[in-house]
C-alpha positions as CSV (number, residue, x, y, z in Angstrom):
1,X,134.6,152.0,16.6
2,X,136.4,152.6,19.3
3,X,133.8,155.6,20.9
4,X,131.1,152.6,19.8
5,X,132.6,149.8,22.4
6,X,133.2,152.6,25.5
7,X,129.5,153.7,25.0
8,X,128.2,150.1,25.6
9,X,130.2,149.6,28.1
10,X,128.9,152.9,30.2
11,X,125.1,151.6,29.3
12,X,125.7,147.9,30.8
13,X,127.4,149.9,33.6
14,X,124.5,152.0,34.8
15,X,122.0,149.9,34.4
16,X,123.9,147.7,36.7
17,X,123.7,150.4,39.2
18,X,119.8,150.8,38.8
19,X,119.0,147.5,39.4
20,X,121.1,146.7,42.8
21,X,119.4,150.1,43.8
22,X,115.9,148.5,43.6
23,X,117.1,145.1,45.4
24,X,117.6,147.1,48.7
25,X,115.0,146.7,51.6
26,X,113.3,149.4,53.1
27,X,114.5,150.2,57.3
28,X,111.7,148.6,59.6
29,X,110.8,151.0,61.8
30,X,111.5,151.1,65.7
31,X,108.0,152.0,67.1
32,X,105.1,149.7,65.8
33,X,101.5,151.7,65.0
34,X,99.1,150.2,67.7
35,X,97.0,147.4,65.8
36,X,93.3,149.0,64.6
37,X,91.7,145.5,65.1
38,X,89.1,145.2,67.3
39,X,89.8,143.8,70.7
40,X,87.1,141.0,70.2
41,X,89.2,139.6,67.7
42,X,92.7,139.1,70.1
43,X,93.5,135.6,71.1
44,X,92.0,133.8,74.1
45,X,93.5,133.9,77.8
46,X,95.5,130.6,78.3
47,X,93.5,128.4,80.9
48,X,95.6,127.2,84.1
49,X,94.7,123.6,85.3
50,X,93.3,123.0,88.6
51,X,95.9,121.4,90.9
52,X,95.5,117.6,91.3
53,X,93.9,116.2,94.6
54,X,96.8,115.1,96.9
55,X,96.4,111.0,97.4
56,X,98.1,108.3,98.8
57,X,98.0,104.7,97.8
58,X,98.5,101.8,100.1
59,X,98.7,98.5,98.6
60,X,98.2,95.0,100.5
61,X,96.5,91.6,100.7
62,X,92.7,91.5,102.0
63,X,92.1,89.3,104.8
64,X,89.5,88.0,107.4
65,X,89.0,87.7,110.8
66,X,88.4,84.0,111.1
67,X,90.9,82.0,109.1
68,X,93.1,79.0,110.6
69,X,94.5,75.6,110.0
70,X,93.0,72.9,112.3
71,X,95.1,70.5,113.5
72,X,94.6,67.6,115.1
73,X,94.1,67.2,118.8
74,X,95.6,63.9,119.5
75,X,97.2,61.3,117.5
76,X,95.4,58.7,115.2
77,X,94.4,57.6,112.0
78,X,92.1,59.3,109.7
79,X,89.2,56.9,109.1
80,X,87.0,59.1,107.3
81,X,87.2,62.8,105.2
82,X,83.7,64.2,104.7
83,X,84.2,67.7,102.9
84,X,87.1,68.3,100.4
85,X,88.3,71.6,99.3
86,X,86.4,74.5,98.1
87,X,83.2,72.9,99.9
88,X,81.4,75.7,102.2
89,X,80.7,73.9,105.8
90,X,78.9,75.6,109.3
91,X,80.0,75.8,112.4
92,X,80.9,72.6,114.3
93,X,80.4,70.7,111.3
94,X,82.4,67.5,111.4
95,X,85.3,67.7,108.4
96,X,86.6,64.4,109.0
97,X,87.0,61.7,111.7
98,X,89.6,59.3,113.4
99,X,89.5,56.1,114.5
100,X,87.9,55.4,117.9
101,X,87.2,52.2,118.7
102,X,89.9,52.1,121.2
103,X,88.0,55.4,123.0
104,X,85.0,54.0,122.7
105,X,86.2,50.5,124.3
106,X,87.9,52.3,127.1
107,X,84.7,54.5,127.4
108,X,82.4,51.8,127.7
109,X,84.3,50.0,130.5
110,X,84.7,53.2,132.4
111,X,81.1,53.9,132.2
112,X,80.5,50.4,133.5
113,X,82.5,51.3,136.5
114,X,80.8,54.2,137.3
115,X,77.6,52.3,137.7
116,X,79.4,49.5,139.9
117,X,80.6,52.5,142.3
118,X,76.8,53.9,142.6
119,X,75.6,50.9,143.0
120,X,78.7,50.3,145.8
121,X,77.5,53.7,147.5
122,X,73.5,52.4,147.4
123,X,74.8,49.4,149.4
124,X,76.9,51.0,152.0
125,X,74.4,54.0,152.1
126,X,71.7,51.0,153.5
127,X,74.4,49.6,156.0
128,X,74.3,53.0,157.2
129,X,70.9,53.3,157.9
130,X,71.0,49.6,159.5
131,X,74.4,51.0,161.6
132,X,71.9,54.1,162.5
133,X,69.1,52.2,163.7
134,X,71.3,49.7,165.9
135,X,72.4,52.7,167.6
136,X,69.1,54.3,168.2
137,X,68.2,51.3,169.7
138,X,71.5,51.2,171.8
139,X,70.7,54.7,173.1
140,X,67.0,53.2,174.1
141,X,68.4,50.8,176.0
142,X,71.1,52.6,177.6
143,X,68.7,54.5,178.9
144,X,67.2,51.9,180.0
145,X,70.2,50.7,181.7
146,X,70.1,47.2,179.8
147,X,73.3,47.7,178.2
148,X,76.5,48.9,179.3
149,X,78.1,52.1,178.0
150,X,81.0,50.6,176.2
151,X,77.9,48.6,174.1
152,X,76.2,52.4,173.3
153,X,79.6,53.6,172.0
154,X,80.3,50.7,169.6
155,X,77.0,51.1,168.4
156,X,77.8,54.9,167.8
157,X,81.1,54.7,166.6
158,X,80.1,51.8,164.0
159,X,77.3,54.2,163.0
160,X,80.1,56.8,162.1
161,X,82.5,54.6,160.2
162,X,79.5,54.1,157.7
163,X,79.3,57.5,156.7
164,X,82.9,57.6,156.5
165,X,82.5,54.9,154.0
166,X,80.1,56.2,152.2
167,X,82.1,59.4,151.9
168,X,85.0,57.8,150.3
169,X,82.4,55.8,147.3
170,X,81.2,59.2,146.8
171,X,84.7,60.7,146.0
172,X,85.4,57.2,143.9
173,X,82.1,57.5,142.3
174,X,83.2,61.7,141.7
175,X,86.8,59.7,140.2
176,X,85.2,57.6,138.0
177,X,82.9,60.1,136.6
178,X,85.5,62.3,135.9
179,X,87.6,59.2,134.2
180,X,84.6,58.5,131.9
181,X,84.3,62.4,131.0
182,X,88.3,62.6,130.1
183,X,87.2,59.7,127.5
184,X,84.3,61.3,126.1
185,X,86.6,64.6,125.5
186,X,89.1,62.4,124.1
187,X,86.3,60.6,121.9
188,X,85.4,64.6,120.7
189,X,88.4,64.5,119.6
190,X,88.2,62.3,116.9
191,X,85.8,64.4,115.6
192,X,87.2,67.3,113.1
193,X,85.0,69.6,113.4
194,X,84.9,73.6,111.6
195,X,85.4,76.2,114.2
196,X,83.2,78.7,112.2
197,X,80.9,78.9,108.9
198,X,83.1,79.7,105.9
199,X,85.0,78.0,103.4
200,X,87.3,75.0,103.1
201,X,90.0,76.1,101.6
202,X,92.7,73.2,101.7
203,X,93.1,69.7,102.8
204,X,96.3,68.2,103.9
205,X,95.4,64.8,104.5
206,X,93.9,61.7,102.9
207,X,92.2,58.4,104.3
208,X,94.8,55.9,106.2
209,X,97.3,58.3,107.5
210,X,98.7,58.5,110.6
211,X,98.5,62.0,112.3
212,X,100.1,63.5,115.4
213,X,98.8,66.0,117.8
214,X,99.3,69.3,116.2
215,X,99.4,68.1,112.6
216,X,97.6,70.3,110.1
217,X,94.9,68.7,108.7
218,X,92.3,71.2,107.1
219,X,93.0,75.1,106.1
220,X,89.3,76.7,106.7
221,X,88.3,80.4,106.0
222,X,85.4,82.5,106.1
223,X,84.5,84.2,103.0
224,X,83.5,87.8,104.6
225,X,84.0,90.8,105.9
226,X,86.8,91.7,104.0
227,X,89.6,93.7,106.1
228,X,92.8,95.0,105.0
229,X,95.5,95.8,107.6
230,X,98.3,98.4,107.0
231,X,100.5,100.8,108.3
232,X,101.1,104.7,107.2
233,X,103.7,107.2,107.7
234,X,103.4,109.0,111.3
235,X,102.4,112.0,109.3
236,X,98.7,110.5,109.2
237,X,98.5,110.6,113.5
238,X,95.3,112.3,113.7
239,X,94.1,112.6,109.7
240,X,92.2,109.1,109.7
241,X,89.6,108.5,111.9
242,X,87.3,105.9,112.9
243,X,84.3,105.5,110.9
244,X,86.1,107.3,107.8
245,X,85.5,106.2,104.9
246,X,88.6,105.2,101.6
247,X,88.3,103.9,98.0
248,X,89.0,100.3,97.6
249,X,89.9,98.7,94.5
250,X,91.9,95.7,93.5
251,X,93.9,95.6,90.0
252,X,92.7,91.9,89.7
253,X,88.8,93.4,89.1
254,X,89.7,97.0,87.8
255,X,86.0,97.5,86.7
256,X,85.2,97.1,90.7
257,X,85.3,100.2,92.7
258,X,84.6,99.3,96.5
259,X,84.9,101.3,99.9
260,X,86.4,100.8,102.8
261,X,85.5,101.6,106.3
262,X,87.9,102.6,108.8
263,X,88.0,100.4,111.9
264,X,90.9,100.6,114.0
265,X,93.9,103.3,114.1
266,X,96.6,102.5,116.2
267,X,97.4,105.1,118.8
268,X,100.5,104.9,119.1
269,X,103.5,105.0,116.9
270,X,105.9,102.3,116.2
271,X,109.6,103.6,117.0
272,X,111.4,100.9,115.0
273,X,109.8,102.4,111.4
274,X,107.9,105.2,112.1
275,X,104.5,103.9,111.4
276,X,101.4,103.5,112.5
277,X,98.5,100.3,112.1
278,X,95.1,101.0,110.5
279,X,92.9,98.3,109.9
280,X,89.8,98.6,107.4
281,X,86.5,96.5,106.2
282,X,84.8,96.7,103.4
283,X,81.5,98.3,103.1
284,X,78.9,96.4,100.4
285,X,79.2,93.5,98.3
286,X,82.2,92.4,97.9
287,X,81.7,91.5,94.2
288,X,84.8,89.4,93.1
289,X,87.2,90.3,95.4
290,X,88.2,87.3,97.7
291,X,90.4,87.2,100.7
292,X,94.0,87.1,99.9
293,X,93.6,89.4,96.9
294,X,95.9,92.3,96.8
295,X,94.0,95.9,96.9
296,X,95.1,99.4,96.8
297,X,93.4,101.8,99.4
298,X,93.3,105.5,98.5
299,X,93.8,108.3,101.1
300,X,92.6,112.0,99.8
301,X,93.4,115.5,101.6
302,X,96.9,114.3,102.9
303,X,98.2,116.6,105.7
């Protein structure tokens, strides 16, 4: 019994020993065999990416030539607003006018002295002529001996004071004219009128109120060409050009791609930030872009 129990236990023993025998891994081996796969069938070269186009974006409002506020050019009160906001008006198109019937008063009476003075200057241009002829007939008879001299020079010398006084109508007459041409300027005045074609884009007064000399009274703009002014870094001295030509778009109207022509580059740099000016237009319709939209100009090739 006892042989029976150490027999069993040698059995379970070795067969132990067999099995952790078989659970071992085979050694890799250092040096690889060279693959026998075709070399049509290795994996494709890794494509590089082309290197992005160097840009730079400039970002500012678009603007026009003509845009100002007109003001008023004396003092008075508006009597009458013809065009409100948003209405498109020509040049020297009346926007609104003051009250004149002072001007025109003080106009009137100036022009009615202008005609007394030329009338005035008719009058003593005749008592020339008659002051002329008494001394040609003075001279006659002086030469005759019928009259003394001192008779021939007050006949000459009365002939001269005529002209002199018809010198001095002709400079009142030159007064007055001037007088009644200072009124119709003034009478102009009254007269808001657009300094060029475009838009109306504000109005800052109403009917009834009083305005001074200076006051702003309408904001007009013109509606085209479109310009953008901005400055770059003084890297650019030399890289843009005149005539060149940028992409224009605004990030109001994304779908809109515009372009820009170059008009001006400044020549010079600006010492305080290193800068220079460059002013653009843009080329085409302008679509939906407006003045005072912002728009981004893009400059390829940097230096």
């Amino acid at each position: 019994m006892e042989t029976n129990k150490i027999l069993i236990c040698l059995v379970f023993f070795a067969a132990a020993v067999v099995m952790e025998g078989c659970g071992q891994k085979k050694p890799e081996t250092v040096d690889a065999a060279p693959s026998s796969a075709p070399s049509s069938a290795a994996a494709p070269p890794v494509a590089v990416p082309p290197k992005a186009e160097d840009t730079f974006a400039v970002t500012g409002p678009l603007i026009v030539e003509h845009q100002v506020d007109v003001t008023a050019q004396r003092d008075g009160i508006v009597a009458s607003i013809s065009y409100e906001s948003g209405a498109k008006v020509q040049a020297g198109t009346t926007l609104a006018h003051l009250d004149d019937r002072q001007l025109l008063a003080n106009l009137e009476a100036a022009r009615a002295k202008t005609r007394s003075i030329e009338a005035d200057l008719k009058n003593w241009q005749a008592e020339a002529e008659v002051m002329q002829a008494d001394y040609v007939r003075a001279q006659r008879l002086w030469d005759l001996k019928l009259i003394s001299e001192e008779q021939l020079q007050h006949a000459k010398f009365k002939a001269e004071s005529e002209q002199w006084d018809i010198q001095r109508v002709r400079e009142l007459l030159t007064n007055a004219r001037q007088d009644e041409r200072s009124l119709e300027l003034e009478l102009e005045k009254t007269h808001i009128t657009a300094p060029f074609s475009g838009l109306v884009a504000r109005r800052y007064v109403r009917v009834g109120q009083a305005v001074g000399k200076g006051d702003r009274l309408f904001w007009v703009t013109a509606e085209a060409p479109l310009r953008m002014r901005f400055t770059l870094p003084e890297k650019f001295v030399g890289h843009l050009k005149k005539g060149q030509e940028l992409s224009l778009a605004s990030p109001d109207v994304p779908q809109e791609k515009h372009t820009a022509r170059v008009l001006e580059v400044s020549r010079v740099v600006d010492p305080a930030s290193g800068t220079i000016e460059v002013l653009v237009e843009l080329t085409g319709a302008a679509g939906e872009l407006r003045p005072g939209m912002t728009s981004q100009v893009r400059i390829s090739n940097l230096p």
